[in-house]
Each structure stands twice: as C-alpha cells, then as structure tokens.
C-alpha positions as CSV (number, residue, x, y, z in Angstrom):
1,X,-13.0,11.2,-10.4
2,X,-15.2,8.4,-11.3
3,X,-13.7,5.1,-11.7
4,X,-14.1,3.4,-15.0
5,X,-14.5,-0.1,-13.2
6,X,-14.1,-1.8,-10.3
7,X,-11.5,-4.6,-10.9
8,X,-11.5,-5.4,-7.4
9,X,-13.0,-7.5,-5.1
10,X,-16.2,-6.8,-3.2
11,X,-15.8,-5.4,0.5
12,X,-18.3,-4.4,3.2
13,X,-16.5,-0.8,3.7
14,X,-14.6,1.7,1.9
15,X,-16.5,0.3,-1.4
16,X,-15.5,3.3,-3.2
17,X,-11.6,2.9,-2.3
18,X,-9.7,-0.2,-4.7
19,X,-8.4,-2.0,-2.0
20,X,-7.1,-5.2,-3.5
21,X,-4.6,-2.4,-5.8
22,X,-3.5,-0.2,-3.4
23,X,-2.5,-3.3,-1.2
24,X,-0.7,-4.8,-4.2
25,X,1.3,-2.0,-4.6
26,X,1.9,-0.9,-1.0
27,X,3.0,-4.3,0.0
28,X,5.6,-5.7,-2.5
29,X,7.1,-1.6,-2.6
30,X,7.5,-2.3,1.4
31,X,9.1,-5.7,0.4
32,X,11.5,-4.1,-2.1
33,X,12.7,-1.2,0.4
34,X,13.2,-3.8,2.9
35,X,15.5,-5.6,0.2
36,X,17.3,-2.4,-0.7
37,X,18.3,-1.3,2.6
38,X,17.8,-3.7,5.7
39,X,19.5,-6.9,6.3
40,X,19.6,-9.3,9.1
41,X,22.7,-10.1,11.2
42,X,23.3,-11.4,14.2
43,X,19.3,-11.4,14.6
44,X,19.2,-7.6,14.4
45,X,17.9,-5.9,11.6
46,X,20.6,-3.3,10.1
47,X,20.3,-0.3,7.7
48,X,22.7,-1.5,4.8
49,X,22.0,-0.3,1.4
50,X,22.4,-2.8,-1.7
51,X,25.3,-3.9,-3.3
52,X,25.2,-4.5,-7.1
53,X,26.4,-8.1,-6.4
54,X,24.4,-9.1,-4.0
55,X,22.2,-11.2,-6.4
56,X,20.0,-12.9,-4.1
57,X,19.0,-10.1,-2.9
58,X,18.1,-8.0,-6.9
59,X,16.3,-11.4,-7.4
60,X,14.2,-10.6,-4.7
61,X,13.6,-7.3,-5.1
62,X,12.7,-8.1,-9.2
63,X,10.2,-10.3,-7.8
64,X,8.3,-7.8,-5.7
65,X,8.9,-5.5,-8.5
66,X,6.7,-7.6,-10.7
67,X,3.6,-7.6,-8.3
68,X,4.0,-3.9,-7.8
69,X,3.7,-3.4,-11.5
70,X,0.8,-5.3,-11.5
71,X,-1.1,-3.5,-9.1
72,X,0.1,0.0,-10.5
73,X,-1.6,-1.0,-13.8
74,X,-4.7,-2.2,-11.8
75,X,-5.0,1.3,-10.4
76,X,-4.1,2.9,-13.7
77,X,-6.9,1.1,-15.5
78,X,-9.3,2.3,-13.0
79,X,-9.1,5.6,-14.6
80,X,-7.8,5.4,-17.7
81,X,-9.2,2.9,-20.9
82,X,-7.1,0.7,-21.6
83,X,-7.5,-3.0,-24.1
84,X,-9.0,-5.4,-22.6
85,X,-7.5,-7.5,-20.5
86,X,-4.5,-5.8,-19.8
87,X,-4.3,-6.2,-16.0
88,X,-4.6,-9.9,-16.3
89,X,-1.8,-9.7,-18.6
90,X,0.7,-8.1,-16.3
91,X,-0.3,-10.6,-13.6
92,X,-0.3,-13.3,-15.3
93,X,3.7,-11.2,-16.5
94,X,4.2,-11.2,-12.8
95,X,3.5,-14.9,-11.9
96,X,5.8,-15.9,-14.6
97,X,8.6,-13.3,-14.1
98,X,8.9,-14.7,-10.1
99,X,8.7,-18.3,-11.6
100,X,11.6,-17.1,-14.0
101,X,13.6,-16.6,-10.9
102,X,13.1,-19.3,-8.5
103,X,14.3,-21.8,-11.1
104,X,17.5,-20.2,-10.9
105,X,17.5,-18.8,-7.2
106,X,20.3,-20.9,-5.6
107,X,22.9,-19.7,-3.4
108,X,26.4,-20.6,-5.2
109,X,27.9,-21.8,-1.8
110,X,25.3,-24.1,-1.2
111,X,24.6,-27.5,-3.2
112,X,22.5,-28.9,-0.7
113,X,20.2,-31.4,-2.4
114,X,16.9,-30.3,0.2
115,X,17.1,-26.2,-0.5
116,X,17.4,-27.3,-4.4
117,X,14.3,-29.5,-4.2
118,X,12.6,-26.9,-2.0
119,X,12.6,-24.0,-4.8
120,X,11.6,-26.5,-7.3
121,X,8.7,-27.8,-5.7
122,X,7.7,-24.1,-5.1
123,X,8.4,-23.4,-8.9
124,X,5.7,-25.6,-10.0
125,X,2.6,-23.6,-8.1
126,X,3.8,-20.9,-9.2
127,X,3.6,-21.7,-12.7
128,X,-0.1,-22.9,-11.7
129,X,-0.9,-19.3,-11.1
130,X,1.0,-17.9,-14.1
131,X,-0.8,-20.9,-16.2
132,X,-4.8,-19.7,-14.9
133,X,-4.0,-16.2,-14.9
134,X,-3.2,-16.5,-18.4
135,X,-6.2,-18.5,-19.0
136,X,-8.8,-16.1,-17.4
137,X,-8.0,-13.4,-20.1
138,X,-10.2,-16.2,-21.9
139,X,-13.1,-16.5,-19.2
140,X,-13.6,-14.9,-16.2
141,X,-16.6,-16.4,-15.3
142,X,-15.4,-20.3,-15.6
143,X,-15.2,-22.0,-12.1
144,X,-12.7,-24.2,-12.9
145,X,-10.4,-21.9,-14.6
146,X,-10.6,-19.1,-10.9
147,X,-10.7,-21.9,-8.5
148,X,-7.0,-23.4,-10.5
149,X,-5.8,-19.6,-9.6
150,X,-7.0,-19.8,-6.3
151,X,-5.6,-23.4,-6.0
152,X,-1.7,-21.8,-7.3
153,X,-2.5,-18.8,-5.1
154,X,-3.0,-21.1,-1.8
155,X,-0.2,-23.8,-2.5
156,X,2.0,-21.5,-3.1
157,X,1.3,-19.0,-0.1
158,X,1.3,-22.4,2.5
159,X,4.7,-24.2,0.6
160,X,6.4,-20.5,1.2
161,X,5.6,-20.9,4.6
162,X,7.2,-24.4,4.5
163,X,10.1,-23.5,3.1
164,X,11.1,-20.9,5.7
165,X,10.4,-23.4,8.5
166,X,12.5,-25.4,6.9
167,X,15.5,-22.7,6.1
168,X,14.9,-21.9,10.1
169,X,14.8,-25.0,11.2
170,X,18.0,-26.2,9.8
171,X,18.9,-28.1,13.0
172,X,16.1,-30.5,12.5
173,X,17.1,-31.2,8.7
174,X,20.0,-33.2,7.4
175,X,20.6,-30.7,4.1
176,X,23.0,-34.0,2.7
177,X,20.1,-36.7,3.0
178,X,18.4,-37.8,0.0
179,X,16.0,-39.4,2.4
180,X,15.0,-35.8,3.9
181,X,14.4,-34.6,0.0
182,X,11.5,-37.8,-0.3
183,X,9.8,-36.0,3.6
184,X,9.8,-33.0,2.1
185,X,8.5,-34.4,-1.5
186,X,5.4,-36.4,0.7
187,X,5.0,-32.7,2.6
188,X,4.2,-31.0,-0.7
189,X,1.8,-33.5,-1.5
190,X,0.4,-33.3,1.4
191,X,0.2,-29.5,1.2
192,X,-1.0,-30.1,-2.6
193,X,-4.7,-32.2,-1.3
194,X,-5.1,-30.4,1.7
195,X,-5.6,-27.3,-0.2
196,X,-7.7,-29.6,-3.0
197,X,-10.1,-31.0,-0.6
198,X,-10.4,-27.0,1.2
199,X,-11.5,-25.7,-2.1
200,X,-13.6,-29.1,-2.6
201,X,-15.6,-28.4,0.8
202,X,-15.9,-25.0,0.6
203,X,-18.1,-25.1,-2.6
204,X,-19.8,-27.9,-1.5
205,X,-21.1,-25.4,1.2
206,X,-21.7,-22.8,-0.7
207,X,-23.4,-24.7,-3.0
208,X,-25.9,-25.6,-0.2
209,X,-26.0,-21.8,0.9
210,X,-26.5,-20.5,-2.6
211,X,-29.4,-23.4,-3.0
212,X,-30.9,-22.5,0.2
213,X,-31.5,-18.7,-0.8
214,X,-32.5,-19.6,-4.2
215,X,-35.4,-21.8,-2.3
216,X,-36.3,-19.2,0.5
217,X,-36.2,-16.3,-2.3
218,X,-38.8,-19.0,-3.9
219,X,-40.9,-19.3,-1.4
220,X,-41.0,-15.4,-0.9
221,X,-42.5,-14.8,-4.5
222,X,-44.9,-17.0,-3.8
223,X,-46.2,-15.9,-1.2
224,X,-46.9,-12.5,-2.6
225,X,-48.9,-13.9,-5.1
226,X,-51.0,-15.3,-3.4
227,X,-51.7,-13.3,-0.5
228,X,-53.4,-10.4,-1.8
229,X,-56.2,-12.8,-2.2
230,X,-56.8,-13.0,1.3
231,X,-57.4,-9.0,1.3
232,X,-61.5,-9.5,1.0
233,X,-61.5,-11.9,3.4
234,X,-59.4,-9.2,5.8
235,X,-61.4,-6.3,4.6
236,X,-64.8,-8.0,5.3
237,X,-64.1,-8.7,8.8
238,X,-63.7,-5.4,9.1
239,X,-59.9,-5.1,9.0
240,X,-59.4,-3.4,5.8
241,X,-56.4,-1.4,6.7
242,X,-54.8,-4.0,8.7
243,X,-55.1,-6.2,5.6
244,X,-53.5,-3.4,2.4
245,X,-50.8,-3.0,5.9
246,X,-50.4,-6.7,5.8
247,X,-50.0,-6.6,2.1
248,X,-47.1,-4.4,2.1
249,X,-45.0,-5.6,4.5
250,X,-45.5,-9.1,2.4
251,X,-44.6,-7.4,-0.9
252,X,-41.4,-5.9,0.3
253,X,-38.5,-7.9,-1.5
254,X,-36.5,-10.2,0.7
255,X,-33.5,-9.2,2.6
256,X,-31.2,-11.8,0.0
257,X,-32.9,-10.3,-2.7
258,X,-31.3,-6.3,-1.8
259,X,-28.1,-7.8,-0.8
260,X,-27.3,-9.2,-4.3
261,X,-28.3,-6.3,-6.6
C-alpha cells in the first residue's frame, strides 16, 4: 500500500518504512508495560502487576499513553485521509495531557520543598512543547515557531535527566533546604541557555553550509554556460571528441544539486 504522505522525518535507509511513528509507538507501549507489571525493589526488578491505587504509577502510564496515541494516529494518517492537521493536534493533546499531570504528580508522603520545585520547573518546558506544537498547525515552515519545539523538546529531555540525578542522588541533597531549591532554580537556568546558545550555533553553521552550496551550485551553472564556447577552439586543434566528452561531463548537475531533489 502506498502511503498517502510522509509525516516523518528524512532518513538515509529504510526511506520507505515511517520510522519516527513506529518508534513513537513502540517506545512509550514498552514504557507503559514496564509501568503495569515491573517494579523496582531492593534494586531488583520484580514482575508485580498494577494496583488500582497505586497512582504514581497510572499517572505514568497515562503519560506514555498520550505519546502512544500520538504516534498511532501518525501511522493511521499515513494511509488513511484525515483533516488537516490532525497529528499535530494529538501531539500537541499529548504535550498538554503529560503537563496536566506533572502539576499534580507529588508523592502524598513527601512535602519536600526540592522534589516540588523539581516537577515544576519541568512543567514549564513542557508546556513550551505543548505551546509550538499547537502553533505549527498554523505554519510549518516558520523557523522560529520549529526551533521553540525543538527548544521544549531539548530542555525538557536534559531537565528529566536532572531530575533523576537528583531523585538518585538524594545523599548529596538536603530535600528541607530552601537554599538547595535556589542550586537547583540557577541549574535550570543554566540548562535553559545552554540549550539556547546550541540551537543559536547550530544555525549559525548551517547557515554557512547552506550559503556555501548555494555559492558552489553558482559557480557550477556558470560554468556550463560558458564552456561550450571553448568547443571550436577544442574541435580545431583537432580534439573534437575530447571536447563534446569534456562538455558532458561539465553539464552533468552537481552532486548538491541530486541530493536535494
């Protein structure tokens, strides 16, 4: 069956296989059958099927469940016509719906002032995502609009990371200091331009490589215009065939130029 569209991003292998779907779907599915039946104690991972009030635990598993859908409909929509816009939609549903649930994940034995500012601080990139998803069901095409979705995506990937060093490393924080919320305030700012200046450099760079081509593919077309007048120099010396040879090999279109069609 033909695909209606590819919604996904560009790969050098398997172009014909939706990549970026299938792995939205087969990871947060692996995440929720994790959640359902394996817990950790005593550093050993254990087979223990959910409980209906264990609710850190269904809050987890309605987060993954969010990203799942999201990629499902991806897939769907490769196949089947849907309205416009419809994937971003549920993305943009699924951003939200995990924000939704981190602004009131806290663990009812624990009022620890550090673990409350950490899920806070990780509510607000989150909300950056669901805030440019939303807005690229008006533009896909703006920069500033995909590299704000790319900017959630990242801050909110590294302050996960963060946060479990921090929930692992409990011997190193004092969870009662207010002084240890301000560190780990100054640690997602620092997270926050880090990322910023990334972004910043990498399309400063390839800004210089998409100038570069544009010059080289330039200087290409010109000179195939103006070396087929050299062919009745070539062909009076003698060298006619060497010359129309010459010709061709000049009039074949840059390597850039096949690349990006």
């Amino acid at each position: 069956m033909e695909l209606n569209r590819k919604s996904y991003i560009p790969q050098p292998f398997c172009r014909n296989i939706p990549m970026e779907p299938i792995i939205k779907v087969l990871l947060p599915l692996v995440g929720m059958l994790l959640e359902l039946f394996i817990i950790e104690k005593e550093g050993k991972a254990q087979f223990k099927p959910i409980l209906g009030s264990d609710s850190m635990r269904i809050h987890h598993v309605t987060m993954y469940c969010g990203f799942f859908l999201s990629g499902l409909i991806d897939l769907i929509t490769l196949f089947v016509k849907v309205p416009r816009n419809t994937t971003k939609l549920f993305l943009t549903l699924a951003f939200a719906i995990e924000g939704l649930l981190f602004w009131f994940h806290r663990d009812e034995n624990d009022d620890s002032p550090i673990l409350s500012a950490a899920h806070l601080l990780l509510f607000l990139p989150i909300m950056i995502c669901a805030l440019f998803s939303g807005l690229r069901m008006l533009s896909t095409v703006n920069l500033m609009i995909n590299a704000g979705l790319s900017y959630g995506i990242l801050l909110q990937g590294s302050w996960f990371i963060q946060v479990g060093v921090v929930l692992h490393r409990a011997n190193v924080w004092d969870f009662a200091s207010y002084n240890q919320v301000m560190l780990l305030v100054s640690i997602f700012s620092w997270h926050s331009m880090s990322i910023f200046c990334f972004l910043f450099v990498l399309f400063i760079i390839m800004s210089a490589a998409i100038k570069s081509s544009s010059v080289c593919h330039r200087s290409s077309r010109a000179r195939r215009h103006w070396l087929p007048s050299l062919l009745p120099t070539v062909a009076t010396n003698g060298n006619s065939e060497e010359g129309e040879q010459l010709i061709k090999i000049e009039e074949k279109p840059p390597l850039i130029a096949e690349t990006a069609t």
